[in-house]
BADOGU-619465 format. One record per residue: residue number from 1; x, y, z of N, C-alpha, C in turn. Coordinates in steps of 0.2 Angstrom, whole numbers. Example, Ala and Ser with C-alpha at 12.3 -4.5 7.8 and 13.67 -1.06 7.14 Angstrom:
// residues 2
<zafi: 1	n_u: 66	n_v: -28	n_w: 39	ca_u: 62	ca_v: -22	ca_w: 39	c_u: 66	c_v: -16	c_w: 39>
<zafi: 2	n_u: 64	n_v: -11	n_w: 35	ca_u: 68	ca_v: -5	ca_w: 36	c_u: 64	c_v: 0	c_w: 39>
END
This chain:
// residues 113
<zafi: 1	n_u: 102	n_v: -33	n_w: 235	ca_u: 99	ca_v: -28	ca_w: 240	c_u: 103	c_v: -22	c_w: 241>
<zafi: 2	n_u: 100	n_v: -17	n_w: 238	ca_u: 105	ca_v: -11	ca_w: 241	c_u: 103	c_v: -7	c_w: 248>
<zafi: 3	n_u: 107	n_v: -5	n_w: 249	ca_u: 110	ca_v: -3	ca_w: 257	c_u: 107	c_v: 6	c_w: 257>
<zafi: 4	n_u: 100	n_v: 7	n_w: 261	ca_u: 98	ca_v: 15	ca_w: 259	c_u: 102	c_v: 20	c_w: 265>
<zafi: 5	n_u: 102	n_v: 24	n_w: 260	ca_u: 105	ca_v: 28	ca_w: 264	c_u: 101	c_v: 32	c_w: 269>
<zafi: 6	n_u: 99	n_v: 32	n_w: 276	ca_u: 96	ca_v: 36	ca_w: 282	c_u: 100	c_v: 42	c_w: 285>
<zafi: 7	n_u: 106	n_v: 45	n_w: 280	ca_u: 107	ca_v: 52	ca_w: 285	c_u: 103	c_v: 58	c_w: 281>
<zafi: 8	n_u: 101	n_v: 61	n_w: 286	ca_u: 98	ca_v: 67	ca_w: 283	c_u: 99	c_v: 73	c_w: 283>
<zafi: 9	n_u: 104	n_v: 71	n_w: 283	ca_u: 109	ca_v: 79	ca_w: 284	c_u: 114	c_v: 82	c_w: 288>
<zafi: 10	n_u: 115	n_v: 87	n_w: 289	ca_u: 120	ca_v: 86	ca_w: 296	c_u: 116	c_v: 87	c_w: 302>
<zafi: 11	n_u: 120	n_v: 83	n_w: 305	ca_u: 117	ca_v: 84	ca_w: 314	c_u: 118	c_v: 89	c_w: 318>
<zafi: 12	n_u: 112	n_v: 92	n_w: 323	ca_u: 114	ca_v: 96	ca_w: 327	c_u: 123	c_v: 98	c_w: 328>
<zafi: 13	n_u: 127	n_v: 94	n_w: 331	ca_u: 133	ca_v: 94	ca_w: 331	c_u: 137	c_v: 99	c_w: 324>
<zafi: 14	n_u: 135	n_v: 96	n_w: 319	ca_u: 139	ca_v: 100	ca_w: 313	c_u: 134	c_v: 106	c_w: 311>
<zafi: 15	n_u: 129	n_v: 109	n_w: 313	ca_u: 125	ca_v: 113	ca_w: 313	c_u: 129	c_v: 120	c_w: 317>
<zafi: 16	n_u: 132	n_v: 113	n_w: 325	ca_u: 131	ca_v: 121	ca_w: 327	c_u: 140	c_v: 123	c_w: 327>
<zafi: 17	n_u: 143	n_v: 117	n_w: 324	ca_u: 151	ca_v: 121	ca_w: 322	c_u: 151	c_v: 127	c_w: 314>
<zafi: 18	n_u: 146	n_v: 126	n_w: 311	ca_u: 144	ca_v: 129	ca_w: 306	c_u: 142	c_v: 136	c_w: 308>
<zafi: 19	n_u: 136	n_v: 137	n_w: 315	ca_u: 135	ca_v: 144	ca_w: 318	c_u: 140	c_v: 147	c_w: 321>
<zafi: 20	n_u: 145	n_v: 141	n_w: 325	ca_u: 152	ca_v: 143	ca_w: 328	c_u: 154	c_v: 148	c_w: 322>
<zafi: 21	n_u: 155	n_v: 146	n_w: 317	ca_u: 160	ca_v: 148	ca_w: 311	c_u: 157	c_v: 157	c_w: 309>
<zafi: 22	n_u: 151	n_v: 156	n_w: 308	ca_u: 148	ca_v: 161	ca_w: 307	c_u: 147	c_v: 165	c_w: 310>
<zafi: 23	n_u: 147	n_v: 164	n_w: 318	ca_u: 144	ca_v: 170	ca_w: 323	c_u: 152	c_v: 171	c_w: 321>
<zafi: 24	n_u: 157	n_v: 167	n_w: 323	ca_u: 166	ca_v: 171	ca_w: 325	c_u: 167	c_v: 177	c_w: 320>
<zafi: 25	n_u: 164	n_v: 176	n_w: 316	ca_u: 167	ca_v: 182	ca_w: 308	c_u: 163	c_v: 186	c_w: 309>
<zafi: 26	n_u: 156	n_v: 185	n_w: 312	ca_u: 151	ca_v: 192	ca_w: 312	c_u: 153	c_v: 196	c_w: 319>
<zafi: 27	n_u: 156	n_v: 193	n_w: 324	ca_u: 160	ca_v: 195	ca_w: 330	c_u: 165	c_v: 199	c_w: 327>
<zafi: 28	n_u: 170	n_v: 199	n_w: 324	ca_u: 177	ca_v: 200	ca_w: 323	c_u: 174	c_v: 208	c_w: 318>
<zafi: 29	n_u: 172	n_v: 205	n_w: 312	ca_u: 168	ca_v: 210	ca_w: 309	c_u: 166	c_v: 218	c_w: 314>
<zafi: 30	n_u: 158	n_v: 213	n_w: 317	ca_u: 156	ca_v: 219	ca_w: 323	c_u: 162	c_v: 222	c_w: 328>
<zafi: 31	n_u: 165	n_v: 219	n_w: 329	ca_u: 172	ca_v: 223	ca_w: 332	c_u: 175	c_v: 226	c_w: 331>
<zafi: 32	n_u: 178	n_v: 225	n_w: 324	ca_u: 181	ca_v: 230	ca_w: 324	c_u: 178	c_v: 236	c_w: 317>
<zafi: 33	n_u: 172	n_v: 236	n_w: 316	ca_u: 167	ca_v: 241	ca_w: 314	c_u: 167	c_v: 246	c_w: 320>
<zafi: 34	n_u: 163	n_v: 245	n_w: 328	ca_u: 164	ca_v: 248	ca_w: 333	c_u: 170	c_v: 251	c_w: 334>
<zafi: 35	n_u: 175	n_v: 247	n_w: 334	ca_u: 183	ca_v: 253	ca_w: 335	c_u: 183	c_v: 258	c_w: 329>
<zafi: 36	n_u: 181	n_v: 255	n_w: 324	ca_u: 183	ca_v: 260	ca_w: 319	c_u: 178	c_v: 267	c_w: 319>
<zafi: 37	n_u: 173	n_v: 265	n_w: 320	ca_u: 167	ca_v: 271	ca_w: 322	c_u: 169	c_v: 275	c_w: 328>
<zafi: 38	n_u: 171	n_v: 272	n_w: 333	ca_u: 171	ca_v: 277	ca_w: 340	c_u: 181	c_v: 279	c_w: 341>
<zafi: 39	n_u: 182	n_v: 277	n_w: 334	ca_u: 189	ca_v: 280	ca_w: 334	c_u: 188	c_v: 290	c_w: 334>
<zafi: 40	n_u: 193	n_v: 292	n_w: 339	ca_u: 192	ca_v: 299	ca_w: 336	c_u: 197	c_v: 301	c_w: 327>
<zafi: 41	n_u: 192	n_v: 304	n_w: 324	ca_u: 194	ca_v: 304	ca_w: 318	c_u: 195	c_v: 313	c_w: 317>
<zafi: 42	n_u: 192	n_v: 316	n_w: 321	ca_u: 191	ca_v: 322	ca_w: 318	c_u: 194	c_v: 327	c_w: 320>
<zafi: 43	n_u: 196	n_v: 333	n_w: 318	ca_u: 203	ca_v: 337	ca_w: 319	c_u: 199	c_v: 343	c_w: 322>
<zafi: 44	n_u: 193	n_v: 344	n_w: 323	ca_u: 191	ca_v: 350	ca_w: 327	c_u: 192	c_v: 349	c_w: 335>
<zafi: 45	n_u: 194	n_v: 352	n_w: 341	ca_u: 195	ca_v: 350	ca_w: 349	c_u: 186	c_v: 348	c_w: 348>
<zafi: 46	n_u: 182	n_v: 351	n_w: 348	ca_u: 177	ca_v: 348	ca_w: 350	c_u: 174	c_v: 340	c_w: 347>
<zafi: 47	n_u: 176	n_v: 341	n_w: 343	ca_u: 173	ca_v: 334	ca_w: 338	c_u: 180	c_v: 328	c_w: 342>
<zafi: 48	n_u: 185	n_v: 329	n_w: 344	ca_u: 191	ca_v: 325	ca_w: 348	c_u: 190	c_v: 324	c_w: 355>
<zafi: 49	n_u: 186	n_v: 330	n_w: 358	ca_u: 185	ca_v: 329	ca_w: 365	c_u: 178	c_v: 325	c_w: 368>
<zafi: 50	n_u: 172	n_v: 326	n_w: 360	ca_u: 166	ca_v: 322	ca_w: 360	c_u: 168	c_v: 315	c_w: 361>
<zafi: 51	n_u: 173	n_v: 314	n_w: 356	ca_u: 175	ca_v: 307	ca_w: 355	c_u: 178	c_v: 303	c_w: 359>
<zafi: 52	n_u: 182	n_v: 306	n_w: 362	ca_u: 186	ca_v: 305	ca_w: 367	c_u: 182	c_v: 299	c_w: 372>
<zafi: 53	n_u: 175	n_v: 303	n_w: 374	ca_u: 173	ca_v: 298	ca_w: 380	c_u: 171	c_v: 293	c_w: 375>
<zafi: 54	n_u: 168	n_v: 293	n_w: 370	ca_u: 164	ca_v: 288	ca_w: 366	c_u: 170	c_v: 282	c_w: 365>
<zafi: 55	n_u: 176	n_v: 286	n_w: 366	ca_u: 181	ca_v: 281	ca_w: 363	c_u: 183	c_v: 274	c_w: 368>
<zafi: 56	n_u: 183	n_v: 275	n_w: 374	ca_u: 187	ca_v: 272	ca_w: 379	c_u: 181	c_v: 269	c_w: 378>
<zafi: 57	n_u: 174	n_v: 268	n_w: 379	ca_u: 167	ca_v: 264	ca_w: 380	c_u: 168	c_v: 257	c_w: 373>
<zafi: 58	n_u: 170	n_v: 263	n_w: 366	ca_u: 170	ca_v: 257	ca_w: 362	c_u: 176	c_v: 253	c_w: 361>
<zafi: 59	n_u: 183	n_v: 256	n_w: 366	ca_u: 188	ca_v: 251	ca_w: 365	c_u: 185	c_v: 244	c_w: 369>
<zafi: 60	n_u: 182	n_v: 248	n_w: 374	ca_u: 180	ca_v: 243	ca_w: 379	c_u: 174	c_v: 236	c_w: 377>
<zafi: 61	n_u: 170	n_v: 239	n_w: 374	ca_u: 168	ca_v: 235	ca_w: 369	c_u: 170	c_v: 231	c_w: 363>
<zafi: 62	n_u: 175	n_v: 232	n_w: 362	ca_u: 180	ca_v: 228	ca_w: 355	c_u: 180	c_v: 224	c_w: 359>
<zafi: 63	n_u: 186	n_v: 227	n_w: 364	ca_u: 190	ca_v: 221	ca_w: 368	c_u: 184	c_v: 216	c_w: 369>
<zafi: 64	n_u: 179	n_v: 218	n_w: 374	ca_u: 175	ca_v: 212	ca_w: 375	c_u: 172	c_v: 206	c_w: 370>
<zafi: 65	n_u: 170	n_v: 209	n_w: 365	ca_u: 170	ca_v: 206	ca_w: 358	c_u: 175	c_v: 200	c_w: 357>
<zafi: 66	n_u: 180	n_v: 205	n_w: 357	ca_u: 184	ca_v: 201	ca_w: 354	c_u: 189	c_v: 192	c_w: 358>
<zafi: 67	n_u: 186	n_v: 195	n_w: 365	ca_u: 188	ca_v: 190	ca_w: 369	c_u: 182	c_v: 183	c_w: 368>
<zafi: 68	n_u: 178	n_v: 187	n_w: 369	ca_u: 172	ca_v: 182	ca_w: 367	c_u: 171	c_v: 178	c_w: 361>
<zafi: 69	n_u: 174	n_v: 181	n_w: 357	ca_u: 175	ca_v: 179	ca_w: 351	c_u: 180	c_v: 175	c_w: 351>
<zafi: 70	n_u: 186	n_v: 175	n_w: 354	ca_u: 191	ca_v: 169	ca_w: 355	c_u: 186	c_v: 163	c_w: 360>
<zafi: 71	n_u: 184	n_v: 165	n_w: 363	ca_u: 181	ca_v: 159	ca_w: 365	c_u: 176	c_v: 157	c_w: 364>
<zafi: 72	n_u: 171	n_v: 157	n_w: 359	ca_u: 168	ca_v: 154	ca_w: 354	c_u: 172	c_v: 149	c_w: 350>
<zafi: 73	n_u: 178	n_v: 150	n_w: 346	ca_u: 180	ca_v: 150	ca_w: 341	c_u: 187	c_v: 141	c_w: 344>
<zafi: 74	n_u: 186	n_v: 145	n_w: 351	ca_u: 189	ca_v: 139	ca_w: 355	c_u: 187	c_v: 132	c_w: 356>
<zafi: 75	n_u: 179	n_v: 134	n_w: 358	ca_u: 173	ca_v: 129	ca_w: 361	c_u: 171	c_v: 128	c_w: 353>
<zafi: 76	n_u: 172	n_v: 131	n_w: 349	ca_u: 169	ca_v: 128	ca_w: 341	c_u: 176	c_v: 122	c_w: 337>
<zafi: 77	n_u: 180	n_v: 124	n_w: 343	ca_u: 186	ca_v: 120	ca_w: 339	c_u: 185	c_v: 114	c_w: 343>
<zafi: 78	n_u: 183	n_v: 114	n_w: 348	ca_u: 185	ca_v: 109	ca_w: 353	c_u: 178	c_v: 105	c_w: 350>
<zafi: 79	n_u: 173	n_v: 107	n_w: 348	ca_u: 166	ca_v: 103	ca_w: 345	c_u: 169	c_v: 98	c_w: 339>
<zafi: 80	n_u: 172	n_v: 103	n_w: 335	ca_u: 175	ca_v: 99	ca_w: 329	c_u: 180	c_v: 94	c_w: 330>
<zafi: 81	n_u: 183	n_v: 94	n_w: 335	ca_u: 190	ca_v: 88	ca_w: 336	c_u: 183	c_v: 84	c_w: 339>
<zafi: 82	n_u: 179	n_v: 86	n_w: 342	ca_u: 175	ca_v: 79	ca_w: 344	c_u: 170	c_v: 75	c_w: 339>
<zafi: 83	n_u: 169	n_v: 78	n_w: 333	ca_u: 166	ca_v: 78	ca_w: 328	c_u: 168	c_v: 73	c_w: 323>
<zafi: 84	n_u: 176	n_v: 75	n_w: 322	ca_u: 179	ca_v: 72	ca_w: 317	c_u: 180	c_v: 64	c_w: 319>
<zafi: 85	n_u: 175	n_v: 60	n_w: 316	ca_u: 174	ca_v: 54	ca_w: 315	c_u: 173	c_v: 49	c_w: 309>
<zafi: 86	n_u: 171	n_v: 53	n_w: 306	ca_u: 170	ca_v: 49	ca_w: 298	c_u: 178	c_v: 52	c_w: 294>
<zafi: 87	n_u: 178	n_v: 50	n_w: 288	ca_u: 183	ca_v: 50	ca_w: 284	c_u: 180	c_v: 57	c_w: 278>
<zafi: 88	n_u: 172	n_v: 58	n_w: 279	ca_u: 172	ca_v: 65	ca_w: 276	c_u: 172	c_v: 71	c_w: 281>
<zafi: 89	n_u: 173	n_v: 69	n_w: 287	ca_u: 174	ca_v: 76	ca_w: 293	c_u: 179	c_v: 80	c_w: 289>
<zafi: 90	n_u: 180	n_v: 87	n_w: 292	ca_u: 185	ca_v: 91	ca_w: 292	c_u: 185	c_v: 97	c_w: 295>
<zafi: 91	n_u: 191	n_v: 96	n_w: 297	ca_u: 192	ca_v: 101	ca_w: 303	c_u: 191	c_v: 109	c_w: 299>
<zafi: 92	n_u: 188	n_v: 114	n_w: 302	ca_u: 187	ca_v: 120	ca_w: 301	c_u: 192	c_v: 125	c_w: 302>
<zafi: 93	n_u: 193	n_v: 127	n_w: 296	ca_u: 202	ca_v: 131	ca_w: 297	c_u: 200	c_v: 140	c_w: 299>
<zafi: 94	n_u: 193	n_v: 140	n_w: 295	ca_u: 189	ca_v: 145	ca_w: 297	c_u: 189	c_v: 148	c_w: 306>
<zafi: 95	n_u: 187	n_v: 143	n_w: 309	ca_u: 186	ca_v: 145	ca_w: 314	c_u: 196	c_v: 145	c_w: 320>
<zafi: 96	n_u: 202	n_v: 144	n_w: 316	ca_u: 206	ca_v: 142	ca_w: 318	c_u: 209	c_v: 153	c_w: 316>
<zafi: 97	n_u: 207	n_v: 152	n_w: 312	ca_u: 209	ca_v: 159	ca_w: 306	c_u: 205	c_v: 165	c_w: 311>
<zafi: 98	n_u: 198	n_v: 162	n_w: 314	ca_u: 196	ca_v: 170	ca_w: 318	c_u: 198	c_v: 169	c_w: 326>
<zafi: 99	n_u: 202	n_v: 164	n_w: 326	ca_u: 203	ca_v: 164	ca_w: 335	c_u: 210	c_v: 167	c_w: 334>
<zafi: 100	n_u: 215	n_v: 166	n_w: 329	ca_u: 220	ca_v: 169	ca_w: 329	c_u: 219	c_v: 177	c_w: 325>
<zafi: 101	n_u: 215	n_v: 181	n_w: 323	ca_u: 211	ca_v: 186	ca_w: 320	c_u: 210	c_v: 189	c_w: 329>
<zafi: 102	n_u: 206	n_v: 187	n_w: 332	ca_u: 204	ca_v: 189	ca_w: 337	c_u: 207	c_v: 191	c_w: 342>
<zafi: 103	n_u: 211	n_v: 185	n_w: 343	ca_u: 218	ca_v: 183	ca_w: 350	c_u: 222	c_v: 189	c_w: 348>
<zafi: 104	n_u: 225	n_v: 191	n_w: 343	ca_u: 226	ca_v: 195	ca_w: 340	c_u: 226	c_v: 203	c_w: 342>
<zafi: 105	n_u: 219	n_v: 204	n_w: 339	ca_u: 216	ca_v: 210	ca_w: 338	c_u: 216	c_v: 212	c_w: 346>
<zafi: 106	n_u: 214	n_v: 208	n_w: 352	ca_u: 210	ca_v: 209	ca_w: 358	c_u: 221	c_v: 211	c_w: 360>
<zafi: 107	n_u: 225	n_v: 208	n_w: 360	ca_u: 231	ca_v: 207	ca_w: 366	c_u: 235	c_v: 215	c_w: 360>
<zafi: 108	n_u: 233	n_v: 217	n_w: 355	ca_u: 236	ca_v: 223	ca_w: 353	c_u: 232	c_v: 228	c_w: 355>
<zafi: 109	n_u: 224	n_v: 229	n_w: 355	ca_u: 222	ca_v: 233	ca_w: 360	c_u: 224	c_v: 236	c_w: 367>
<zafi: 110	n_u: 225	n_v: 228	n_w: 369	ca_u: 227	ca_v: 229	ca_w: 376	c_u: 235	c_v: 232	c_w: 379>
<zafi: 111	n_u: 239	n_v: 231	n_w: 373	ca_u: 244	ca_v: 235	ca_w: 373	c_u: 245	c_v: 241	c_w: 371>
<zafi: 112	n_u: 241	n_v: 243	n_w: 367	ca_u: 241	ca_v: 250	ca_w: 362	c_u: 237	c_v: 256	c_w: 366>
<zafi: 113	n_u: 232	n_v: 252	n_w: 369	ca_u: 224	ca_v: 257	ca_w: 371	c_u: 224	c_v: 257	c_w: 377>
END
């Protein structure tokens, strides 16, 4: 008598450390495309003085990103240690990689800008 297999896939749980993994990188990404768009770039005073205001709203908005994005990537860590049960779990190096990406990003800002 053989033994049927009833998993059907992964469970909410591993679904939603998977969306963890993904939202973190499209976070980091959108982050820092914003910084890089409302950087001032341009050498005429008006196109530096335009940007100027634009610029302090989109560091403000990295930062926010990117904080957010360390805590996702926290709460998606902390999902997977609770996860890891079976002998084919594994830990997500991925979401390790954009909390220190972010924690990063966000505490040079804050010294720089």
């Amino acid at each position: 008598m053989a033994i049927q297999n009833r998993r059907r896939g992964p469970d909410t749980m591993a679904r939603m450390i998977t969306f963890c993994s993904v939202a973190s990188w499209l976070m980091v990404i959108l982050a820092f495309f914003i910084y890089q768009m409302t950087h001032p770039s341009g050498t005429s005073y008006n196109s530096i003085r335009q940007s100027l205001v634009d610029f302090s709203a989109g560091v403000i908005i990295a930062k926010v990103l990117l904080f957010l994005n360390f805590l996702l990537c926290v709460w998606g860590m902390g999902m997977n240690m609770m996860r890891n049960k079976r002998k084919s779990d594994r830990f997500r190096i991925s979401l390790v990689v954009s909390a220190v990406v972010s924690l990063a990003g966000f505490i040079l800002m804050m010294v720089f800008l």
